[in-house]
Backbone as JSON, one array per atom type, in Angstrom:
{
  "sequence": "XXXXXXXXXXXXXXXXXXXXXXXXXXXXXXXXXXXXXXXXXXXXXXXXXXXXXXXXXXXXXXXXXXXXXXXXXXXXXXXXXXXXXXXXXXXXXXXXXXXXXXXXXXXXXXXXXXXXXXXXXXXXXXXXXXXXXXXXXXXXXXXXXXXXXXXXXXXXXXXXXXXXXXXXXXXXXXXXXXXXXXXXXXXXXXXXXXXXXXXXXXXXXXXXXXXXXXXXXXXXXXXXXXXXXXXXXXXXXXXXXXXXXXXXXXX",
  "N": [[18.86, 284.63, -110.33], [19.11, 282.13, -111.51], [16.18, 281.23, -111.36], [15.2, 283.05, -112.87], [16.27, 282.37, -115.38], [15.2, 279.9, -116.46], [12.73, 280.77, -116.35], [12.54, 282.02, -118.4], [13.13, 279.89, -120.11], [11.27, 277.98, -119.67], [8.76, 279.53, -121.06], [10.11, 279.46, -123.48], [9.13, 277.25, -124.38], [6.63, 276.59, -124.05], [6.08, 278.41, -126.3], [6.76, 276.75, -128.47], [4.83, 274.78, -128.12], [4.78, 273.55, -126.17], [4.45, 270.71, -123.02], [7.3, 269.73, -123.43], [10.92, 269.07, -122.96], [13.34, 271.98, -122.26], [16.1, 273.27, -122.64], [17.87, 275.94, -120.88], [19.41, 278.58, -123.19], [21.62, 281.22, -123.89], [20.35, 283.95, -124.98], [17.71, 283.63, -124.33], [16.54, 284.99, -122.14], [16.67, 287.93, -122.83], [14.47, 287.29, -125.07], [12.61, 286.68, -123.72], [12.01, 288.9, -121.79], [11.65, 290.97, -123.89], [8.95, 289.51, -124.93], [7.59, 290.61, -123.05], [7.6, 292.9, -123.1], [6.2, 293.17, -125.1], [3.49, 292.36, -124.44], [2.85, 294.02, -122.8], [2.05, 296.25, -124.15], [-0.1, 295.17, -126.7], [-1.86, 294.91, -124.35], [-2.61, 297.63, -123.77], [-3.32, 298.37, -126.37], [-5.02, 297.51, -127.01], [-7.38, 298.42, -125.12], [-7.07, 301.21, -125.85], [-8.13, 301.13, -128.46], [-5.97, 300.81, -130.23], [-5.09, 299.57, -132.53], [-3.8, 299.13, -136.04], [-4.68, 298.66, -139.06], [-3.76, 297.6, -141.75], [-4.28, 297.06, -145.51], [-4.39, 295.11, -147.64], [-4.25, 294.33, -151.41], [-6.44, 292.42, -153.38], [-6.25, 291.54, -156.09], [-7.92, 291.37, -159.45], [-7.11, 288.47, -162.11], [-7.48, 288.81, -164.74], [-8.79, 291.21, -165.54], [-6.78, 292.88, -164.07], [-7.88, 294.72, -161.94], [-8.58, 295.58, -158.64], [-10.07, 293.71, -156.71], [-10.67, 293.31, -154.19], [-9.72, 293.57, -150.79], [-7.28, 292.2, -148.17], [-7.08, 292.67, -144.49], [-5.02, 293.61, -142.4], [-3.23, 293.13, -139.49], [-2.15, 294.99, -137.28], [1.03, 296.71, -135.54], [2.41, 299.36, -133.37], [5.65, 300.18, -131.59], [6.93, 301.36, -128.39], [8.61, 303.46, -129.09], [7.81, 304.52, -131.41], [7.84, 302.2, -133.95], [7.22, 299.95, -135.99], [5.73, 296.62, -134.59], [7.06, 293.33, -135.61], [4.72, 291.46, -137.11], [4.77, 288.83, -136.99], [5.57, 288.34, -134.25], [4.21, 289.85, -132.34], [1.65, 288.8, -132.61], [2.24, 286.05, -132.25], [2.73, 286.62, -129.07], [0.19, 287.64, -128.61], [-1.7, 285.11, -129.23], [-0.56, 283.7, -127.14], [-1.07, 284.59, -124.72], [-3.62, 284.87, -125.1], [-5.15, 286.86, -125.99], [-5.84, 287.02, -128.28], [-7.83, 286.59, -130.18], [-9.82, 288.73, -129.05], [-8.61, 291.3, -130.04], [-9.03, 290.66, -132.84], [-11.35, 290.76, -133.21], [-11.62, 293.47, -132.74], [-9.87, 294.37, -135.26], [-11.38, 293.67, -137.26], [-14.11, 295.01, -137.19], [-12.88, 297.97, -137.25], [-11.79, 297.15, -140.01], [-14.44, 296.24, -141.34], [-15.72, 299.09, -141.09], [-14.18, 300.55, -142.54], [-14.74, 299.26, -145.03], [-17.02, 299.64, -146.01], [-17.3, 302.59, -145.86], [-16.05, 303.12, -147.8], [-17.84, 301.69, -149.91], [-19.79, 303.21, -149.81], [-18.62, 305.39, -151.74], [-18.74, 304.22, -153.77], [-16.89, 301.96, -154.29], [-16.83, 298.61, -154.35], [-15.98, 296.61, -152.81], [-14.63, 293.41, -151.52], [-13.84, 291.95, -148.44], [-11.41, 290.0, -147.3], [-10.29, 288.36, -144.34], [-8.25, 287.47, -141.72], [-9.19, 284.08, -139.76], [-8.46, 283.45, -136.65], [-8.09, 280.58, -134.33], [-8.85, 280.31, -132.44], [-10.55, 281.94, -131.83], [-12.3, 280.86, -132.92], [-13.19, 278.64, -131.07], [-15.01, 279.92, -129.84], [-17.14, 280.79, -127.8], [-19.25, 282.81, -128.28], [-18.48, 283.85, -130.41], [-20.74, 283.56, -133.43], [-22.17, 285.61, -132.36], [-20.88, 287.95, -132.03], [-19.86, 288.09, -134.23], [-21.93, 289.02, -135.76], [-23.19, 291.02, -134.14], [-20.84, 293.2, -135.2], [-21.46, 293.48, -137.91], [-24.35, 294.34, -137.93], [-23.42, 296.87, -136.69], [-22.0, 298.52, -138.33], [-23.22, 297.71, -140.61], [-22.03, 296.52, -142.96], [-22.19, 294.49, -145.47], [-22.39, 290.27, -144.79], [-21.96, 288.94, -146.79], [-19.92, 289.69, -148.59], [-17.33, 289.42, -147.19], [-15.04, 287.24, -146.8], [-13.32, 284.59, -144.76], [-10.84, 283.52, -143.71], [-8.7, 280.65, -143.5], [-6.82, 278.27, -141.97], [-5.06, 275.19, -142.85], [-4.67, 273.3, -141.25], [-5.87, 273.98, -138.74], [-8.58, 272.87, -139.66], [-7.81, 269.98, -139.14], [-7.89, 270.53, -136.29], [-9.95, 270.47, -134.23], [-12.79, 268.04, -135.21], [-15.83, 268.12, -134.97], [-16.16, 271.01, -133.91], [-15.11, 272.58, -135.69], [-16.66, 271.51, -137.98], [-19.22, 272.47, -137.66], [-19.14, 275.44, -136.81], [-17.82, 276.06, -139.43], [-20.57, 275.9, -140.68], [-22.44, 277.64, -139.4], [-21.08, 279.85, -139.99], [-21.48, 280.07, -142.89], [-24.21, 279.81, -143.36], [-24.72, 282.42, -142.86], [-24.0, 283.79, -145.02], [-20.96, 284.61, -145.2], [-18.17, 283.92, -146.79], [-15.83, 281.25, -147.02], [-12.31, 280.62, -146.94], [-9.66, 278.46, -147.98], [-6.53, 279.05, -146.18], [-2.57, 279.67, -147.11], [-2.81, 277.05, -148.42], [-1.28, 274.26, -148.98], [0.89, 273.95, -147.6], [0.4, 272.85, -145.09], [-1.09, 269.88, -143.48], [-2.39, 269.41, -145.75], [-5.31, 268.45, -146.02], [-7.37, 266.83, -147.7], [-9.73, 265.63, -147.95], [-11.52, 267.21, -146.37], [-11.95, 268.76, -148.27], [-13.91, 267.83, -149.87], [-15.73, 267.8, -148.04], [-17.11, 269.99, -147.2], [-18.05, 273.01, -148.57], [-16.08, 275.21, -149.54], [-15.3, 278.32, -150.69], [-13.08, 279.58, -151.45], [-9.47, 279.09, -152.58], [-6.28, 279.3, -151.15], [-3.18, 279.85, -152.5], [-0.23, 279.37, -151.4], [2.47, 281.3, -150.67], [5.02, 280.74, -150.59], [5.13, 278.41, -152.76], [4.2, 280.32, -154.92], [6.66, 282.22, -155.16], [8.0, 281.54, -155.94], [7.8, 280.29, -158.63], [9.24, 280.91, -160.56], [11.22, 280.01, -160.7], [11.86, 277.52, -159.54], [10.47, 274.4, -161.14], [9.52, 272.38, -159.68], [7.74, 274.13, -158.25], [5.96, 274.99, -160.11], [4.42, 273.08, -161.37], [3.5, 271.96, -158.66], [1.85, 274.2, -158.34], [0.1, 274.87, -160.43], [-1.51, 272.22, -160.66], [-2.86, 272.51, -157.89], [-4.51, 274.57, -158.81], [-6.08, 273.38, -160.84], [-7.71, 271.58, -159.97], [-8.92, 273.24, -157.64], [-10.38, 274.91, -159.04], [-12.18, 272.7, -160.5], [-13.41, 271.76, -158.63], [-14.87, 273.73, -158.27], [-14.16, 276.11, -157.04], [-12.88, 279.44, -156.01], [-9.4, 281.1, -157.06], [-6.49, 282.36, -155.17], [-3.76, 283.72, -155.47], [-0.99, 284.1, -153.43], [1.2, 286.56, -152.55], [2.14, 287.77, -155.1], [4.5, 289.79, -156.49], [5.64, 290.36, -158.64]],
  "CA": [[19.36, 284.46, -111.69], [18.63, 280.5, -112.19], [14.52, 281.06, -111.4], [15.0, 283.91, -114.24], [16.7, 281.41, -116.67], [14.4, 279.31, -115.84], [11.53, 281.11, -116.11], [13.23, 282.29, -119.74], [13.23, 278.71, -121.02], [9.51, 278.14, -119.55], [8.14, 280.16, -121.81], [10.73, 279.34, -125.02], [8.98, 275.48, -124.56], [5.31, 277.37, -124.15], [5.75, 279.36, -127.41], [7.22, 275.88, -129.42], [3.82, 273.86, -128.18], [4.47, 272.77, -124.62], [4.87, 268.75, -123.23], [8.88, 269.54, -123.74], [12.23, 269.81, -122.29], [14.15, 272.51, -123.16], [17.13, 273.7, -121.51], [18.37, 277.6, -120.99], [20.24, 279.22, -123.48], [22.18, 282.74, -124.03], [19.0, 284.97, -125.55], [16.33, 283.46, -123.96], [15.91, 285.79, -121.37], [16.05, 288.71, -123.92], [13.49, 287.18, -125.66], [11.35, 286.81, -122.51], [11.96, 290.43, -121.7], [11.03, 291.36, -125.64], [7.41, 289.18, -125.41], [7.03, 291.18, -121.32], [7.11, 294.72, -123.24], [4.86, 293.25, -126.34], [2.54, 292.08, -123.96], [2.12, 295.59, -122.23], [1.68, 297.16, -125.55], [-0.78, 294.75, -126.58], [-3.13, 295.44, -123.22], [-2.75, 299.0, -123.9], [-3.28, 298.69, -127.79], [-6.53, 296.91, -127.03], [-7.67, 299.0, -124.39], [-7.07, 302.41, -125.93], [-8.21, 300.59, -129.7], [-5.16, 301.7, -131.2], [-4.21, 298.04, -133.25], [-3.73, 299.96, -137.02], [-5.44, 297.92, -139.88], [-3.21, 297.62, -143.31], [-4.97, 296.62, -146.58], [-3.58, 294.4, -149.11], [-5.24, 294.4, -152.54], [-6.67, 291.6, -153.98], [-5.95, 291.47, -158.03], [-8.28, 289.8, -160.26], [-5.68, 288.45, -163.28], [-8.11, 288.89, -166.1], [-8.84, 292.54, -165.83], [-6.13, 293.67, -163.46], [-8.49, 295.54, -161.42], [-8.67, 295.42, -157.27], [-11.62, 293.34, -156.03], [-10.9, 293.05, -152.54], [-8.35, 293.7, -149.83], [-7.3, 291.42, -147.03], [-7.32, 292.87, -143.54], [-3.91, 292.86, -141.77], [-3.31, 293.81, -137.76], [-0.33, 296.51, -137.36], [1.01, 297.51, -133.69], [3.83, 300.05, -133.36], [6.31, 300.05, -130.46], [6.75, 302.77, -127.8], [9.33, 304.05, -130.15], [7.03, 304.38, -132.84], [8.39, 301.46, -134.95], [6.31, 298.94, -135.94], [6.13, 295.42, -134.41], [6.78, 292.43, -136.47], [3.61, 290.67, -136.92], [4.67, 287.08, -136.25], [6.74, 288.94, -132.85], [3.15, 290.29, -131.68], [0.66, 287.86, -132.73], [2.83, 284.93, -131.37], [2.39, 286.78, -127.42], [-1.21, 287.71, -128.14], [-2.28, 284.01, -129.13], [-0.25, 282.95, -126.25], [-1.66, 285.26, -123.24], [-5.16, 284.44, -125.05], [-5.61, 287.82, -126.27], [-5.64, 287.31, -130.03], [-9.77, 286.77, -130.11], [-10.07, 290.38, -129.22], [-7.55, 291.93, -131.21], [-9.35, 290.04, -134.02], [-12.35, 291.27, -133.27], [-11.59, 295.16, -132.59], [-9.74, 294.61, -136.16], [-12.58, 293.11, -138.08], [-14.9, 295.97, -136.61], [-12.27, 298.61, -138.36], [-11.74, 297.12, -141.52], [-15.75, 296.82, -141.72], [-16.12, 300.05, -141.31], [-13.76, 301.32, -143.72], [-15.07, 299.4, -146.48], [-18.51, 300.73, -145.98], [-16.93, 303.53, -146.19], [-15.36, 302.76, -149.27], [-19.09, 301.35, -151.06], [-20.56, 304.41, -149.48], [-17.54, 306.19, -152.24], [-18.61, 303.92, -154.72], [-15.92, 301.02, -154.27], [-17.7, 297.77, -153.78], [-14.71, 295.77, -152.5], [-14.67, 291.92, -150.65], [-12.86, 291.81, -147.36], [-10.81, 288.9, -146.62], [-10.12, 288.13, -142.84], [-7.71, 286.07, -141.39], [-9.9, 283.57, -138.54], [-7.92, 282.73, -135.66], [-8.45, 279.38, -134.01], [-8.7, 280.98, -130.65], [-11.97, 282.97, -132.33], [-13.07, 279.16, -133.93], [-13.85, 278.19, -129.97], [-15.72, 281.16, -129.04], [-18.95, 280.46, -127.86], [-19.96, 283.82, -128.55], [-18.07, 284.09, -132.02], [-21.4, 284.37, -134.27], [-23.04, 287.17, -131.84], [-20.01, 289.04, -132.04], [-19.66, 289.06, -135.61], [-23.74, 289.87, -135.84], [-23.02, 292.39, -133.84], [-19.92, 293.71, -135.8], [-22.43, 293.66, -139.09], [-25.31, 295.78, -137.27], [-22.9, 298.39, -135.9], [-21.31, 298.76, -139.31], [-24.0, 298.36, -141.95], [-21.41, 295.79, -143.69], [-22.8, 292.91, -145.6], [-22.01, 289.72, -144.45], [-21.78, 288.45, -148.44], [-18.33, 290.69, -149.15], [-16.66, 289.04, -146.03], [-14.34, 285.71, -146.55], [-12.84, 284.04, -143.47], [-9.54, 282.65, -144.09], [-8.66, 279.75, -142.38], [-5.46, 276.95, -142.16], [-5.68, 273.82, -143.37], [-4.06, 272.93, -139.83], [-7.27, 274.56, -138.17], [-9.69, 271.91, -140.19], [-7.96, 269.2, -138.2], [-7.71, 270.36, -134.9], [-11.42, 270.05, -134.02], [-13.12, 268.25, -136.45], [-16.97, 268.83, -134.45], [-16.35, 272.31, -134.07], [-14.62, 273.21, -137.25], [-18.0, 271.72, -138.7], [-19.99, 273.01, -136.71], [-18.84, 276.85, -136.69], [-18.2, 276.65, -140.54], [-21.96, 275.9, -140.94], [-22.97, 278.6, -139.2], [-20.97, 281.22, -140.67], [-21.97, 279.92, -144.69], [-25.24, 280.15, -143.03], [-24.91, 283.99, -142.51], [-23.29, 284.4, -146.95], [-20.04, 284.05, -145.32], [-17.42, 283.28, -147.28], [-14.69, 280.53, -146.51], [-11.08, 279.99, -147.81], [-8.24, 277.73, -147.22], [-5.62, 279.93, -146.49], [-1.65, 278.81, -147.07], [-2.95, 275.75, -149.02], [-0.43, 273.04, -149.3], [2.24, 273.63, -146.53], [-0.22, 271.73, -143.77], [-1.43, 268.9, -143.86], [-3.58, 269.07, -147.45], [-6.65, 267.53, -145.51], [-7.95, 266.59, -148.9], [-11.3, 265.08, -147.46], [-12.17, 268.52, -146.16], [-12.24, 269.71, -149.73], [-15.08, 267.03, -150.38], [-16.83, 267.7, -147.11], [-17.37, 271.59, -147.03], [-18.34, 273.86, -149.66], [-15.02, 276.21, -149.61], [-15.39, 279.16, -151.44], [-11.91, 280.12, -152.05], [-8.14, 278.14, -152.01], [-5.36, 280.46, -150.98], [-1.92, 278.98, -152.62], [1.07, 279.59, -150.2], [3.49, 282.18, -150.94], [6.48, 280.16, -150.73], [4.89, 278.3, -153.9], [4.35, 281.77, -155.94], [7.44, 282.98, -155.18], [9.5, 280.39, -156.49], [7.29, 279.72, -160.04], [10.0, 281.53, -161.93], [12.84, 279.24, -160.49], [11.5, 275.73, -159.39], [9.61, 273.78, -161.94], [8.73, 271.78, -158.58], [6.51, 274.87, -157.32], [5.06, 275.13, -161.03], [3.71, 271.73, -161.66], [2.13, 272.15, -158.01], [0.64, 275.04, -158.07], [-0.65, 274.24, -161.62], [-2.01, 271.0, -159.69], [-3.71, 273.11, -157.14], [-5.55, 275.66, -159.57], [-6.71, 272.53, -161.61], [-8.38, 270.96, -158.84], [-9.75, 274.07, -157.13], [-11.46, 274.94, -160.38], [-12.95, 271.31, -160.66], [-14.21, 271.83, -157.2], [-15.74, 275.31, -157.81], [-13.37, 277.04, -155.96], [-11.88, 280.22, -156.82], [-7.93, 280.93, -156.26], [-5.67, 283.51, -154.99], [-2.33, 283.62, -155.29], [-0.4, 284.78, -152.08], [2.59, 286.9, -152.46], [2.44, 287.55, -155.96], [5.45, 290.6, -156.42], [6.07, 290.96, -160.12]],
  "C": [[18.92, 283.11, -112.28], [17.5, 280.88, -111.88], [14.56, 282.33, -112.66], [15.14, 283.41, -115.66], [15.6, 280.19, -116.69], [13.06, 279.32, -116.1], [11.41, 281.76, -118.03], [12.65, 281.11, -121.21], [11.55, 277.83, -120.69], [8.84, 278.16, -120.82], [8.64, 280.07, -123.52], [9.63, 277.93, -125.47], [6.94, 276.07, -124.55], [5.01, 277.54, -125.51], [6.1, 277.72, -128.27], [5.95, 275.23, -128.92], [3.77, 273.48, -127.0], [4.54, 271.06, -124.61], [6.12, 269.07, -124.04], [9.81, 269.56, -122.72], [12.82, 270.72, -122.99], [14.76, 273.31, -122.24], [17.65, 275.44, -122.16], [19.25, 277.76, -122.06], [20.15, 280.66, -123.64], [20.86, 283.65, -125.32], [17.69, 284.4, -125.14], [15.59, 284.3, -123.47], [15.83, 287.12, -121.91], [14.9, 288.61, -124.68], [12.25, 287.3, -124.91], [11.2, 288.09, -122.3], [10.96, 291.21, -122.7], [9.51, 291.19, -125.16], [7.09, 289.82, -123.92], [6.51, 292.37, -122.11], [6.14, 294.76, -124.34], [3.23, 293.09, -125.54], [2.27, 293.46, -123.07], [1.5, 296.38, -123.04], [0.95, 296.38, -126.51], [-1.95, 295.19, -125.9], [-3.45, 297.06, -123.93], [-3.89, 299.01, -125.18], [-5.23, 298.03, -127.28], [-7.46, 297.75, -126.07], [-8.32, 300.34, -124.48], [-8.4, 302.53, -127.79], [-7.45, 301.3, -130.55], [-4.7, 300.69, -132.27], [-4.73, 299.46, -134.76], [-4.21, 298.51, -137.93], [-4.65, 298.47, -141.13], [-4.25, 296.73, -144.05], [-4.31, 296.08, -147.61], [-4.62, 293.92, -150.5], [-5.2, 293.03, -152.79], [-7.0, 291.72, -155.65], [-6.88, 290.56, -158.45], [-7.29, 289.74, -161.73], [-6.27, 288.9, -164.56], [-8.29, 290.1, -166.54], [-7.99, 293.51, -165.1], [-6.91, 294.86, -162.06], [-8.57, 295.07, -159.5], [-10.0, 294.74, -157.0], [-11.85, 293.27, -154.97], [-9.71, 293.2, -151.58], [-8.36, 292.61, -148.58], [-6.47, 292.33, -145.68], [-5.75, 292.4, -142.89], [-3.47, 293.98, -140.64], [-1.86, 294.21, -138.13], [-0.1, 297.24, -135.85], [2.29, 298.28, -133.32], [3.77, 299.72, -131.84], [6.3, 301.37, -129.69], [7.71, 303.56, -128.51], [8.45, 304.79, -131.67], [7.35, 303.51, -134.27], [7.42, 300.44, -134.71], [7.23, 297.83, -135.79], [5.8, 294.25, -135.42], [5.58, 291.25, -136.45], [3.67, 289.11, -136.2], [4.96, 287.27, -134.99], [5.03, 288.59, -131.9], [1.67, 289.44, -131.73], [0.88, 286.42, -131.86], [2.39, 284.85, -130.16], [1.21, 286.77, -127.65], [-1.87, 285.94, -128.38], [-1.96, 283.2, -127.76], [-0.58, 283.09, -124.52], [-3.53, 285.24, -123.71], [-5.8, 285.52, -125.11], [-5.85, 288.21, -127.84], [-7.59, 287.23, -130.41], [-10.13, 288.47, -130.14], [-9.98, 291.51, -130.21], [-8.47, 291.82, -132.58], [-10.53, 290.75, -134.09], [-12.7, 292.94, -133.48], [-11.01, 295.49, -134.38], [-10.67, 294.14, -137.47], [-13.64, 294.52, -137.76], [-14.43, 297.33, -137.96], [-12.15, 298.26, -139.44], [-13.41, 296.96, -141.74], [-16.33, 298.16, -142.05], [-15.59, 300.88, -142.84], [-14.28, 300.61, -145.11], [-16.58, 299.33, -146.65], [-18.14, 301.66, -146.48], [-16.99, 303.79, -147.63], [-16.46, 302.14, -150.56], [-19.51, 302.64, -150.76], [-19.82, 305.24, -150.92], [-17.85, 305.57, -153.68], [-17.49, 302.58, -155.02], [-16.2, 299.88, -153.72], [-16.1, 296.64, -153.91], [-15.21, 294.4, -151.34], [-13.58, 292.17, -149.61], [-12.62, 290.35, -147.01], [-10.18, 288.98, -145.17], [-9.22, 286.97, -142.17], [-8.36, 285.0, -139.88], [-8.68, 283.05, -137.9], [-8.7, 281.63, -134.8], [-8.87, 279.47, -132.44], [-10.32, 281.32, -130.75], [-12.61, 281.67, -132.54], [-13.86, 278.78, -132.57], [-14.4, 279.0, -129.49], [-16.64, 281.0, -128.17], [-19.82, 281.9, -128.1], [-19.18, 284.59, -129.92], [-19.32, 284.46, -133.18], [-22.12, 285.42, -133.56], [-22.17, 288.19, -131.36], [-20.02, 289.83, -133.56], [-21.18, 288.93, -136.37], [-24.17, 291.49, -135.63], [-22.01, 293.73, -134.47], [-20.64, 294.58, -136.9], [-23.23, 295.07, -138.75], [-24.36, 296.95, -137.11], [-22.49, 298.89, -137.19], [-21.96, 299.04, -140.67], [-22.7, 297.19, -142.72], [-21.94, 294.87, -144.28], [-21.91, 291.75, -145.58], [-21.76, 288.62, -145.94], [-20.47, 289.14, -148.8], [-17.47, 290.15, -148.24], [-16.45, 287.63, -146.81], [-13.4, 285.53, -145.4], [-11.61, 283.11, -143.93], [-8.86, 281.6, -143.4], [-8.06, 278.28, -142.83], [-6.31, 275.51, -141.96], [-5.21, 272.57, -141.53], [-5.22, 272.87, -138.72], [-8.12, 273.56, -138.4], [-9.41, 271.06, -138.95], [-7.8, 269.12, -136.81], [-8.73, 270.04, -134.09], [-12.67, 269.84, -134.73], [-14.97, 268.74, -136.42], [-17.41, 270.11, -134.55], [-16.19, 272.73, -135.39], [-15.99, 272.88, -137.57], [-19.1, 272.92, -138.19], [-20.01, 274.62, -136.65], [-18.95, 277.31, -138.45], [-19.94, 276.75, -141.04], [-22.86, 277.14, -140.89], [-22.45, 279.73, -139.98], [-21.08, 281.29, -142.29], [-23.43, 280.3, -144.49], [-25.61, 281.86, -143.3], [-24.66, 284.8, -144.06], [-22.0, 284.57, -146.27], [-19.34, 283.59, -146.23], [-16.33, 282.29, -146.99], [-13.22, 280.43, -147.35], [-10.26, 280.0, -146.6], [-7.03, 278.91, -147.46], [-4.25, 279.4, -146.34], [-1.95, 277.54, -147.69], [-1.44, 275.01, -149.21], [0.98, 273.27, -148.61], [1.88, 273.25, -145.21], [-0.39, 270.54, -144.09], [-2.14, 268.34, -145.11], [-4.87, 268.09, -146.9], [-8.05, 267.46, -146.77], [-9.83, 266.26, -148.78], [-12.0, 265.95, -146.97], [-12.62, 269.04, -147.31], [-13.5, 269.18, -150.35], [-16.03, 267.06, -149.46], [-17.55, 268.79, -146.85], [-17.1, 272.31, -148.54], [-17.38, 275.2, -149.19], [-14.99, 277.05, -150.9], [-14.33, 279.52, -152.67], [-10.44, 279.19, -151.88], [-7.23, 279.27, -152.07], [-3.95, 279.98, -151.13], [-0.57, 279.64, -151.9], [1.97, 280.5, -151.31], [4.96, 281.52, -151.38], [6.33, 279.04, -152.43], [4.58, 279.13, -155.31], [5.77, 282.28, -156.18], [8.68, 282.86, -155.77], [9.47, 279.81, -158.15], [8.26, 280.12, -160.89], [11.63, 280.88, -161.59], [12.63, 277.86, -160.11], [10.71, 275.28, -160.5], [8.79, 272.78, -161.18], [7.08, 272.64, -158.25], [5.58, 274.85, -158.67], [3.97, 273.77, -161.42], [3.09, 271.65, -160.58], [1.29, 272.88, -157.78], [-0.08, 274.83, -159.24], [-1.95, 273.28, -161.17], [-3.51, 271.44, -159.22], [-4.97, 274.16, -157.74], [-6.33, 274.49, -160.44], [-7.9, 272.03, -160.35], [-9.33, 272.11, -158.08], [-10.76, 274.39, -158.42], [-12.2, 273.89, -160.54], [-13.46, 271.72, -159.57], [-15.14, 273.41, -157.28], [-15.33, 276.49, -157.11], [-12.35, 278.37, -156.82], [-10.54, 280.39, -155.9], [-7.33, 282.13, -155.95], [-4.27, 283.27, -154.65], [-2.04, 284.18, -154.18], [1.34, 285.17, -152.5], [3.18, 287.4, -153.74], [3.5, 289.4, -156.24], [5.66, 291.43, -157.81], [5.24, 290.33, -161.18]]
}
C-alpha cells in the first residue's frame, strides 16, 4: 500500500515538471490508475491507427467564408466515450509517445484535405507542433515523407507552435524553423500572450501567422483589459506582416 502511494505521488511530481517534493494525497492513486488505462489505449490507438482527427474551421472575418481547418487528435475510451484531450495528451507526451500520434494524425488530416481539393475545396491545414516532434532528428523526412504519400502541398500546411517552445531551445528552434520555411511551410505563434511574449523572436523569424489566446477572445465583451490587448496584438502583428487568428471565437 505505501510503495503504491508512493508510486501515485511519483508520477503526480513527473506530470507537474519533476526536481520536486510532493507528498501523497487521497486521489492520487486514482489518477495513476486513470493515466495506466490511457496509456493502454494510447499503445493500442497507435498500433491499430485508430487516433480520430476533428476539424475546426478557420473563418476569414471579411467574407465569412472557411479557409482552413485546424487538425485536432480525438481518442475514445473502451466505453466508447471520448477522452479529454488535455487527460490523453498529458500521458502520451509523458511516456514519449506524442511524436507518433502527431505524426499518424498529420498523415490523416493530409489526406483528407486532398481529398477535399480533389472536391474542389482548397483549404489550409493548421497543425499543432509538439516539442517532442521539434527534437526529432528525423522530423523533416517524416514530414517529406507524409507529403509524397499524400500528394499534399507543403504551402497549405501551418505549424503551430508556443511561444514557450521558442525558448526552450533556442539552436534548435532556429534551426528546425529554417528548415521547415524552407519546404513553404507555414509558421504561427500559437496561444500568443499567455507565455512568455518572447518579443525578440518576433524580430528574428519570419512568422507567418499570430494565434491570440482564447482566454483573451472570450472575455472582449466583458474586460476592457482583454480588449485594449488584443487590439495591441492585431496592431503589431499587422506591422510585422503577420496575419491573425482569433482562438475560440463563439458568437
Amino acid at each position: 500500500m505505501i510503495l503504491n502511494c508512493s508510486y501515485a505521488a511519483m508520477h503526480a511530481g513527473k506530470d507537474e515538471g519533476g526536481g520536486q517534493i510532493i507528498y501523497y494525497e487521497p486521489g492520487m492513486q486514482d489518477r495513476a490508475n486513470r493515466a495506466l488505462v490511457i496509456e493502454a489505449q494510447l499503445h493500442q490507438a497507435l498500433d491499430s491507427g485508430r487516433f480520430e482527427v476533428f476539424y475546426q474551421p478557420l473563418i476569414e472575418v471579411s467574407t465569412l467564408k472557411v479557409t482552413g481547418v485546424e487538425a485536432l487528435a480525438r481518442l475514445r475510451d473502451a466505453d466508447g466515450s471520448y477522452i479529454p484531450p488535455d487527460e490523453f495528451i498529458s500521458v502520451a507526451e509523458r511516456i514519449g509517445l506524442i511524436a507518433e500520434m502527431g505524426y499518424q494524425q498529420l498523415y490523416k488530416a493530409c489526406v483528407q484535405l486532398e481529398q477535399w481539393r480533389q472536391q474542389g475545396f482548397s483549404l489550409r491545414l493548421s497543425f499543432n507542433f509538439s516539442p517532442r516532434q521539434m527534437s526529432s532528428p528525423k522530423l523533416i523526412e517524416k514530414i517529406e515523407r507524409i507529403f509524397k504519400l499524400t500528394g499534399f502541398a507543403p504551402e497549405f500546411l501551418d505549424f503551430e507552435i508556443t511561444e514557450n517552445l521558442l525558448l526552450s531551445n533556442d539552436r534548435l528552434v532556429e534551426h528546425v524553423l529554417k528548415q521547415i520555411q524552407a519546404m513553404g511551410i507555414g509558421v504561427t505563434i500559437d496561444d500568443f500572450g499567455t507565455g512568455c511574449s518572447a518579443m525578440s523572436y518576433l524580430t528574428r523569424f519570419h512568422f507567418d501567422r499570430l494565434k491570440i489566446d482564447r482566454s483573451f477572445v472570450s472575455e472582449l465583451h466583458v474586460r476592457t483589459g482583454s480588449t485594449a490587448i488584443t487590439s495591441a496584438i492585431i496592431t503589431m502583428a499587422h506591422d510585422l506582416e503577420m496575419g491573425v487568428v482569433a482562438e475560440g471565437v463563439e458568437n
